[in-house]
C-alpha positions, 0 to 999 in steps of 0.5 A: 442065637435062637433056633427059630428067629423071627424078628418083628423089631428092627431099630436102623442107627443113622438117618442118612441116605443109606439108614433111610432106605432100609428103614423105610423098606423094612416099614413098608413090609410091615415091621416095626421099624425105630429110626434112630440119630442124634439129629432131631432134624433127620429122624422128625421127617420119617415120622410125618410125612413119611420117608421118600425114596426117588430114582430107582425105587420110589414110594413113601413110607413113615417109620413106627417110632424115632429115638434120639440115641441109641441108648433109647433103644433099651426101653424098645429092645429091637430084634435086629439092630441095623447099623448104617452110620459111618464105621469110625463111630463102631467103638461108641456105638458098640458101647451103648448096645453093650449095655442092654444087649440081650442074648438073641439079638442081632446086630448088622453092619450095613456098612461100607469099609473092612473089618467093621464087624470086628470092632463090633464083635470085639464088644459084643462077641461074634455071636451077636454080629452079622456083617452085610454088603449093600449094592445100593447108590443113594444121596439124602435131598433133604432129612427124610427125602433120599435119592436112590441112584441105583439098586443092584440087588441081591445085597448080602449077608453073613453071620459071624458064628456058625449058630447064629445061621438061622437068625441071619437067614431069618433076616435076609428073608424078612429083607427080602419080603420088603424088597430089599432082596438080600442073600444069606452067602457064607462068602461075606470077606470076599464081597466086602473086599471087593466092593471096598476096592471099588470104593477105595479105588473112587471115594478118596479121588473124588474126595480130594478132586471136587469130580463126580464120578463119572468126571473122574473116570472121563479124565485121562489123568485122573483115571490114571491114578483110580486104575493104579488103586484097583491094582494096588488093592487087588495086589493087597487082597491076593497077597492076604490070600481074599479071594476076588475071582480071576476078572475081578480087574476088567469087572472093575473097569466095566463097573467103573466106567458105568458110574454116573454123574454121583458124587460118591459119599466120602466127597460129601461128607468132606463137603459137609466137613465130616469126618470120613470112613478113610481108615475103613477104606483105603486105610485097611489096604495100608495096613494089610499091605503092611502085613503082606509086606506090600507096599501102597503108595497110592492107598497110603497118599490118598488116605494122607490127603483125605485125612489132610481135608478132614480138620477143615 
C-alpha cells in the first residue's frame, strides 16, 4: 500500500441493505461512491431519487454512479472497494477484482461470517485485503430504501499485512468523517468471532423457525437451543485459543435478550429462496471444532437443517 493513503473512490459491491447504507454515507461525506449489483433494480433507486435510510439513521442520498458487475469497475479503478454482498459469492468476486486489481488499492470485507478475508486474500494476497466488523441492523423495504433498525457504532477495521496500516487507518477516518464511526483495531479475529457466535447463536434458528428474534428469545423452548449454541461456539473459539474476554457469555445473553421484533438476514434470504451465508457461520465453528477436536452438535444440525431449506 502507499505510504499516504487517501481514498477519493469508493466502489460498494452489493446493493442490498447493508451495501446501501455504506454507500450512502461515504456519498454523503462526499466521496465518490459507484454502487455496483448485477440487479439493474437495485442499483437504479440509488441514482434518482437517492438511497433512503429510516429508523436510526434517516437522510437520502444519491450515489455518483452505478455498475451492473463488478468487471465494470476496470474502467473506474476505485481507491477502496467495499464488499458487502454474501460471503459465499468471495471466490467470484475475487476473481473479477483480480483481473484489474492494481497495486494500492484496497479491498474490505464488510461482511458477516469467519474467515471471508482469507478467501479473498488467497487471490489477491493479504496486502490488498482489509477485513472490517459492522455493528449495524438493517432490512431493505424496497431497492434503494433500507430500514436501519439499530446503529451500535464504533464499526471496525483491520489491515491483514502490517504495511497496509496506513491505508486502513486512512480509511476508517474517511468512514468516520461520513458518520459511519469506524476504528482501526489490531484485534479484528477477536470482533469477528465474536459478533459471528452472536449471529450463529440467531440466524439459522430463526431461518429454520419462521420467528423473529425477539419470538425466539420470548420461547423457553426455543431459547433453550440459541443459549446451547452460545455455548457450543464459546467452547469452539477458546479451544482455537480467540480470545472473547471472560463475560463474553452473560454479554451474549444481555445482547440477546434486547433484540427486536427483526428478522435476522439468513430468515430472509431462505424467504427470498437465497442462498445463505451458512458455511461462514455456523459452518466455520464445525470445522474449528473439528480442528480442536470438539464436537458441535448444534452447529453441525443447524447448519444441516439451513442447508436442508436452501434448494427449496
Amino acid at each position: 500500500m502507499k505510504k499516504q493513503f487517501e481514498p477519493r473512490s469508493f466502489a460498494v459491491v452489493g446493493a442490498g441493505p447493508v451495501g446501501c447504507i455504506v454507500a450512502a454515507f461515504l456519498a454523503k461525506g462526499g466521496y465518490r461512491v459507484t454502487l455496483c449489483d448485477v440487479l439493474p433494480e437495485l442499483t437504479a433507486p440509488a441514482l434518482n431519487p437517492g438511497i433512503i435510510i429510516e429508523g436510526a439513521e434517516r437522510f437520502q442520498q444519491a450515489v455518483s454512479s452505478t455498475c451492473g458487475g463488478v468487471d465494470d469497475l476496470s474502467e473506474t479503478k476505485p481507491d477502496v472497494i467495499i464488499l458487502t454482498v454474501k460471503a459465499n459469492s468471495l471466490p467470484l468476486l475475487a476473481s473479477a477484482i483480480d483481473s484489474f486489481y492494481q497495486e494500492g488499492m484496497a479491498v474490505v470485507s464488510w461482511q458477516n461470517g469467519i474467515d471471508t478475508e482469507l478467501v479473498l486474500s488467497q487471490l489477491l494476497g493479504r496486502r490488498a485485503v482489509m477485513r472490517a466488523v459492522v455493528n449495524y441492523g438493517c432490512t431493505l423495504v424496497k431497492p434503494g430504501h433500507v430500514h436501519m433498525a439499530f446503529h451500535h457504532f464504533p464499526h471496525f477495521i483491520q489491515e491483514m499485512d502490517p504495511e497496509s496500516k496506513p491505508a486502513a487507518v486512512a480509511i476508517a477516518e474517511a468512514l468516520t468523517r461520513t458518520g459511519l464511526v469506524t476504528h482501526h483495531t489490531d484485534r479484528i479475529v477477536s470482533l469477528v468471532w465474536r459478533k459471528a457466535i452472536l449471529n450463529a447463536c440467531m440466524n439459522p434458528v430463526c431461518a429454520v423457525t419462521g420467528l423473529t428474534m425477539a419470538q425466539a428469545m420470548n420461547d423457553p423452548i426455543v431459547f433453550h437451543t440459541v443459549d446451547a449454541l452460545i455455548k457450543e461456539c464459546v467452547k469452539v473459539a477458546r479451544a482455537n485459543e480467540i480470545s472473547l474476554g471472560w463475560d463474553f457469555y452473560p454479554y451474549c445473553i444481555e445482547y440477546m435478550k434486547k433484540a427486536g421484533d427483526h428478522k435476522p438476514s439468513m430468515l430472509i434470504d431462505i424467504e427470498m429462496k437465497r442462498r445463505t451465508e451458512i458455511d461462514f457461520m455456523n459452518g466455520k465453528f464445525v470445522e474449528y471444532g473439528e480442528q480442536a477436536g470438539l464436537e458441535t452438535p448444534y452447529n453441525s444440525t443447524l447448519r444441516s437443517l439451513v442447508k436442508a431449506l436452501e434448494p427449496r
